[in-house]
C-alpha positions as CSV (number, residue, x, y, z in Angstrom):
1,X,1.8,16.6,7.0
2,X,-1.2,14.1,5.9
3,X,-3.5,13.4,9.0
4,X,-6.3,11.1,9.6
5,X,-8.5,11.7,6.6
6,X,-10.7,8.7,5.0
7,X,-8.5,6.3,6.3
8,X,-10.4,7.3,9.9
9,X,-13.2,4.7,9.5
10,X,-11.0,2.2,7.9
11,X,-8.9,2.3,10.7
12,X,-11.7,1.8,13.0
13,X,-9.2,-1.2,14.2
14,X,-10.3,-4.2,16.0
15,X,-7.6,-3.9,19.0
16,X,-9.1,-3.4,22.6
17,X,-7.0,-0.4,23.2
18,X,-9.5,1.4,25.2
19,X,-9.3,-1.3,27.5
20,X,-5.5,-1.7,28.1
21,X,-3.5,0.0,30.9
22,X,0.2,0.4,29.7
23,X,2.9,1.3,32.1
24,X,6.0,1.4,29.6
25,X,7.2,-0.2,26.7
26,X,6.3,-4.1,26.5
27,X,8.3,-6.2,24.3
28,X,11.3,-8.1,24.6
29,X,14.0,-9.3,22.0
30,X,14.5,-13.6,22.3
31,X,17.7,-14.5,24.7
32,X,20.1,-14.5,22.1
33,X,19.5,-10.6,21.5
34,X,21.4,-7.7,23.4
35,X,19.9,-6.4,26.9
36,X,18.3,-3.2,26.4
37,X,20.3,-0.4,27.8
38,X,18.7,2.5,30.3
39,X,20.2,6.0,30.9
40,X,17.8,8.4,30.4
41,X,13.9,8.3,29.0
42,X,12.9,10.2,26.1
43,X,8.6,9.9,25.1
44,X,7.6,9.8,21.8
45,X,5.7,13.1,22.3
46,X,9.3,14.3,21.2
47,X,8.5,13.0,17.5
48,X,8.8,16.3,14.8
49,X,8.7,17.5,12.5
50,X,5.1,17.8,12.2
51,X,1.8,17.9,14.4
52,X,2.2,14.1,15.7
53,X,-0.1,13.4,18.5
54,X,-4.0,12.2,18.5
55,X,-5.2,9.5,17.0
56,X,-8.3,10.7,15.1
57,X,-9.8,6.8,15.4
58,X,-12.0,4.9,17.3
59,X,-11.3,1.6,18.6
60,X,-13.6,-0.8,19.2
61,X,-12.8,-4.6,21.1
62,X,-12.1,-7.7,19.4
63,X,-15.4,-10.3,19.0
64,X,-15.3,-13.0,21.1
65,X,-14.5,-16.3,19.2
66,X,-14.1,-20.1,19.9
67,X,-11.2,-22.1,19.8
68,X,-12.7,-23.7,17.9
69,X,-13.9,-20.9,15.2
70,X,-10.9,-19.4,15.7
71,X,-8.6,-22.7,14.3
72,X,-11.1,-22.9,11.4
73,X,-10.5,-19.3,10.2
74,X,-6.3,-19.0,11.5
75,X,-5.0,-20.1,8.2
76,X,-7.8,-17.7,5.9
77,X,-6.9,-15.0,8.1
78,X,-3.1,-14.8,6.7
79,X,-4.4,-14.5,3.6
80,X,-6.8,-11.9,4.8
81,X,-5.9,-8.1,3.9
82,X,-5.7,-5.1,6.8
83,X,-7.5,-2.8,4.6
84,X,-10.8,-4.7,6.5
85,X,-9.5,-3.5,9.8
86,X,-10.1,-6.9,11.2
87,X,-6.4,-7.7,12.2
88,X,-7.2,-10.8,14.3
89,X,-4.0,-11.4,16.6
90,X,-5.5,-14.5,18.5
91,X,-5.8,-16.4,15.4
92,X,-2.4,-15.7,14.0
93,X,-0.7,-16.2,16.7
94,X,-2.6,-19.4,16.7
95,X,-1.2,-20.5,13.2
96,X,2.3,-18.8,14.3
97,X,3.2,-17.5,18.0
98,X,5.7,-15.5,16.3
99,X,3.6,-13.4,14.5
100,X,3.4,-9.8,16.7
101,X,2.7,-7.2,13.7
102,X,0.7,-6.8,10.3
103,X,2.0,-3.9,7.6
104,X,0.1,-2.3,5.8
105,X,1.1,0.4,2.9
106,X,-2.2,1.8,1.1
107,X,-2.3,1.6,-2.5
108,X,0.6,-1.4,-2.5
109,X,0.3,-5.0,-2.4
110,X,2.3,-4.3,1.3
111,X,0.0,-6.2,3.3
112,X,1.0,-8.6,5.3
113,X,2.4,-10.3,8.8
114,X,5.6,-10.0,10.4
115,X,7.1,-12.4,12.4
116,X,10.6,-12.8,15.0
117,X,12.2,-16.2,15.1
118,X,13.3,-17.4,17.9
119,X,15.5,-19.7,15.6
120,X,17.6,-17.1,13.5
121,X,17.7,-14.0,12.6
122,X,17.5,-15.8,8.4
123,X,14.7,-18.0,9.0
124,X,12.0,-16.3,7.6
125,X,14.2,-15.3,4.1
126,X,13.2,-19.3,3.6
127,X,9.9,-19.8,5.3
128,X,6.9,-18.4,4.7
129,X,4.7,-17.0,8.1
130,X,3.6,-20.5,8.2
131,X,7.0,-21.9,8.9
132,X,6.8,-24.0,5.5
133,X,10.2,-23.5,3.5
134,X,9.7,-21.1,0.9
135,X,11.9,-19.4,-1.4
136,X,9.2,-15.9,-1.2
137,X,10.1,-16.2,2.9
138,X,8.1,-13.9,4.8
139,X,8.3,-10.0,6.4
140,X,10.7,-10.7,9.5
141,X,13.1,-8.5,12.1
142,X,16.0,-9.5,13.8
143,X,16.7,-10.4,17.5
144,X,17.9,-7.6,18.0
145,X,15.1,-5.6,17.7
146,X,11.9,-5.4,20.0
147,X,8.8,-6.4,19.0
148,X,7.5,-4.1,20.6
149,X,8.4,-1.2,18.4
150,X,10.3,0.4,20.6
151,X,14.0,0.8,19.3
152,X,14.9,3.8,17.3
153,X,15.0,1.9,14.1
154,X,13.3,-1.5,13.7
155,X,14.3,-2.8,10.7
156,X,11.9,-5.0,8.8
157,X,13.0,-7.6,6.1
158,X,11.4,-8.8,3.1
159,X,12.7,-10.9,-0.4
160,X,12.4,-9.6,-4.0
161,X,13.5,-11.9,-6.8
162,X,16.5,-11.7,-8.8
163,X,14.6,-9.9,-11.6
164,X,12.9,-7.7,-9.2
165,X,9.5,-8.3,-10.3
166,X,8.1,-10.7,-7.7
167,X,8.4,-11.1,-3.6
168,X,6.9,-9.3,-0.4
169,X,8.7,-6.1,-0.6
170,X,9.4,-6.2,-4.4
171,X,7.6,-2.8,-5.0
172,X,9.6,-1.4,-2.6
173,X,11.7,-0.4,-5.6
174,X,8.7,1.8,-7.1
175,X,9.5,4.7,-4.7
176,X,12.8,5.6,-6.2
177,X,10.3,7.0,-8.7
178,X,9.2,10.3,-7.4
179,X,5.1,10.6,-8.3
180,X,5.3,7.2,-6.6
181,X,7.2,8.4,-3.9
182,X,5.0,11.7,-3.2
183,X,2.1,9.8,-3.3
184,X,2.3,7.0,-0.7
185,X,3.4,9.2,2.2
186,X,2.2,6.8,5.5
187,X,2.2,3.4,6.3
188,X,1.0,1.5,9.1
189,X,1.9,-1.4,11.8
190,X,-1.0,-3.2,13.7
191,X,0.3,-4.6,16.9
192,X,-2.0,-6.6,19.5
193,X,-3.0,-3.3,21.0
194,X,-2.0,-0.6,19.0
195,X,-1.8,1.0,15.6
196,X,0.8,3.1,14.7
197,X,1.2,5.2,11.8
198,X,4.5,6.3,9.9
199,X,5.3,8.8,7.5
200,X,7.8,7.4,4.5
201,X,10.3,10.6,4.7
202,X,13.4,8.7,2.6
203,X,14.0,6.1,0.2
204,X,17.4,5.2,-1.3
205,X,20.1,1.9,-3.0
206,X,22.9,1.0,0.1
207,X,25.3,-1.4,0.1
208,X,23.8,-4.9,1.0
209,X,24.7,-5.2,4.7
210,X,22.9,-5.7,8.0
211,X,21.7,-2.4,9.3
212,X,21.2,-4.0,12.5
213,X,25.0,-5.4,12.6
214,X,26.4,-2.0,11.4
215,X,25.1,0.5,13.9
216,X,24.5,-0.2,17.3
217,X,21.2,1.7,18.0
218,X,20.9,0.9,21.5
219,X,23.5,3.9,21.9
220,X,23.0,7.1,20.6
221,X,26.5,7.2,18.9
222,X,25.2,4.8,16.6
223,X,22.0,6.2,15.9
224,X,23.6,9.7,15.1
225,X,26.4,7.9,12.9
226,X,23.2,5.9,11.0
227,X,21.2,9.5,10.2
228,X,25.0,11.1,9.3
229,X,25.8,8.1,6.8
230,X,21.9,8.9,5.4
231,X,22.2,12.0,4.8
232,X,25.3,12.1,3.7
233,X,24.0,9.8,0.7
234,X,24.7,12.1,-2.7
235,X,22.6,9.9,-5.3
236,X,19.8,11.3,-8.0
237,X,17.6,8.4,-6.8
238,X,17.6,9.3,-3.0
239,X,13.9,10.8,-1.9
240,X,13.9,13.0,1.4
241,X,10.6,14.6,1.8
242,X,10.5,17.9,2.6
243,X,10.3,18.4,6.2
244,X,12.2,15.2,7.8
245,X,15.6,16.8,7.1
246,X,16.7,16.6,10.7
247,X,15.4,13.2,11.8
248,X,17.3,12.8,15.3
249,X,18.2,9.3,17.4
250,X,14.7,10.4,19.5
251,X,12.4,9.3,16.9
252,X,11.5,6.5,16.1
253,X,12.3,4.4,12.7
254,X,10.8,1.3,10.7
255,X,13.3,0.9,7.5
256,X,12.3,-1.8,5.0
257,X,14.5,-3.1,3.1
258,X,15.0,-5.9,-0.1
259,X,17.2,-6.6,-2.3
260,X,17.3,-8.3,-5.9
261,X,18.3,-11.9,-4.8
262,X,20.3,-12.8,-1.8
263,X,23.9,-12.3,-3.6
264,X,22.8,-9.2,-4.8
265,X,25.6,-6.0,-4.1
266,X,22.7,-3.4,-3.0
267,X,20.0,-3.6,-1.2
268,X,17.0,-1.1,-1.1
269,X,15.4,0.7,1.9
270,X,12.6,2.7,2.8
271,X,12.6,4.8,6.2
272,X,9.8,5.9,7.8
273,X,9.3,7.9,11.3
274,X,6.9,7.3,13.8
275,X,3.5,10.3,13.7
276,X,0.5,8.5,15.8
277,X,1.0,5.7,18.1
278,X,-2.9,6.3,20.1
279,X,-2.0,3.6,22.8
280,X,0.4,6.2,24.1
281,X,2.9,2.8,24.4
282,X,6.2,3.8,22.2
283,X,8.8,4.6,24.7
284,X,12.3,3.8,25.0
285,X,15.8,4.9,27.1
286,X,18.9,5.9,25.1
287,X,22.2,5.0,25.8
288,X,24.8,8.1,25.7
């Protein structure tokens, strides 16, 4: 598995996670989403394959700003790219309070914020992250999921256009090719106080329907019914990488997925599993 290599200064990130003191999990999904259920607690020092664990990055605090300052620079910053490792939460959640992550993909134009209505789960297909309609929308999840990255798969929507060559996630699509597949192994989601980092370990065409609506992942039933159903995929254009073969409902998952245009029959996903989370923050309980 691909460790910390050049990416360690680069992701020098500008959270103050030294000084944080986590006791569990923060997050919470908006009142219209499901209470989270408790049985039994599983850490994410559980996460294999692989040698997860250590961060191999410094952190370093945020810079004091104005309000002032930080008003003038809110709207620059979304236009801003995390491969400066200046992810400035307190001005974009100044320009949109329901901003809580940035992902990043090296070596793609996957750069960007994600938000959470508290409106509906489709709001952000039609606006952009500064709430203005648009027809690109913005990177979104659903109430259902936590923003605090917690679940076992957060699944994280973005629009492609009907001819697949323009949108957020449109090159999403590039990694049923396999050089482009083998070569963009990680990706990453900043949070106010964290950075996690995910290995890409499958990518694969699905019938266009709502993950989130289709397997209830707050029980492990439909965690183990979600791996079964993707694995079970026999298609030439499905990538597993070698050595996430038995993914299990204690990991935890970020799929992205598109699809050509809203009425489009299939949608696209790309699944990645959780490998360095430094805070020491991603927990979660799993109902039996």
């Amino acid at each position: 598995m691909k460790k910390w290599n050049r990416w360690d200064k680069l992701l020098a990130v500008a959270v103050a996670v030294a000084a944080v003191s986590v006791t569990g999990c923060a997050g919470s999904r908006p009142e219209s989403a499901v209470e989270e259920n408790i049985v039994e607690e599983e850490t994410a020092d559980a996460v294999e394959p692989g040698e997860a664990g250590g961060s191999g990055i410094d952190s370093m605090p945020l810079e004091e700003t104005t309000p002032e300052e930080t008003k003038e620079t809110a709207s620059a910053i979304l236009q801003e790219s995390a491969q400066d490792a200046q992810v400035d939460f307190q001005a974009l959640k100044e320009e949109n309070p329901e901003i809580f992550a940035w992902l990043y993909i090296p070596d793609t134009s996957i750069d960007a914020p994600v938000a959470q209505s508290g409106e509906s789960d489709e709001y952000y297909a039609s606006h952009n992250i500064t709430k203005e309609n648009d027809e690109n929308g913005a990177l979104y999840i659903e109430a259902a999921n936590l923003t605090s990255m917690c679940d076992f798969n957060t699944v994280i929507h973005g629009n492609t256009a009907e001819d697949g060559e323009s949108g957020l996630f449109a090159e999403l699509y590039q990694f049923s090719d396999p050089d482009y597949f083998d070569s963009h192994e990680q990706m990453y989601l900043y949070l106010e106080d964290n950075v996690l980092t995910y290995e890409i370990f499958a990518a694969y065409e699905r019938e266009n329907n709502s993950l989130i609506r289709t397997y209830d992942f707050t029980y492990l039933s439909g965690c183990d019914q979600f791996l079964k159903d993707m694995y079970g995929i026999r298609s030439m254009n499905m990538m597993i990488r070698s050595g996430w073969e038995d993914v299990t409902p204690y990991h935890f998952l970020v799929t992205l997925t598109t699809s050509r245009g809203k009425d489009s029959d299939s949608q696209f996903v790309v699944l990645a599993a959780l490998i360095e989370d430094p805070a020491g923050t991603i927990d979660r309980a799993v109902m039996e």
